[in-house]
N, C-alpha and C positions, 0 to 999 in steps of 0.2 A: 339281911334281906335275902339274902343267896339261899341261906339255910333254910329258912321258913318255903319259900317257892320248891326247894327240893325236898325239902319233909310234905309238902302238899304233893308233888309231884309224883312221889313215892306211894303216899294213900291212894290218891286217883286209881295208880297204877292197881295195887291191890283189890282195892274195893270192884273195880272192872273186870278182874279176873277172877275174885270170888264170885261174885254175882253176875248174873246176866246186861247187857247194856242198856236196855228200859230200865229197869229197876235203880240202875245208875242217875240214869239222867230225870227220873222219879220223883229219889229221894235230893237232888242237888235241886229241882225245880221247887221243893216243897220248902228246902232253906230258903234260897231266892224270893222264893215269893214270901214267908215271914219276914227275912230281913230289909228286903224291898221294897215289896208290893207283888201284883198278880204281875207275873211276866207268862210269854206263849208257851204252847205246849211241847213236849218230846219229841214229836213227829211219829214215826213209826220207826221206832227201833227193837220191834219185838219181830223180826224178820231173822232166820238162820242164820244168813248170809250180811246181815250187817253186824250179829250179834259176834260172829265169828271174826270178820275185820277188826272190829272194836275189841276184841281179845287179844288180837295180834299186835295192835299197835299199842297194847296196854305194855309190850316188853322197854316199847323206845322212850314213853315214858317213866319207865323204871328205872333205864340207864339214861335219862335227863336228869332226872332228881340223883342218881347215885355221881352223875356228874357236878353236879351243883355245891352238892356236901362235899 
């Protein structure tokens, strides 16, 4: 269980750091909602200044998942 939460943990990280943070929570809402149903929307996270947070904190999830594994 450890492994999987940090191999997810580690994507997240990636996928947030290659791409901008809308585009993140874009394409996790479009899973969501296939696998679930309609769930709300992203909010606004096409803003410099959150795009830029959400990059910074994409490191602490990087070293969650490399802690996990």
């Amino acid at each position: 269980m450890l492994f999987s939460i940090g191999i997810a943990a580690l994507l997240i990280s990636a996928v947030i750091f290659v791409i901008d943070s809308h585009s993140t929570a874009n394409v996790f809402s479009s899973i969501f909602a296939f696998a679930f149903g309609e769930v709300g929307n992203s909010g606004k996270l096409d803003h410099v200044n959150v795009d830029f947070e959400v990059r910074f904190y994409s490191v602490f999830w990087a070293a969650y998942g490399g802690a996990l594994l």
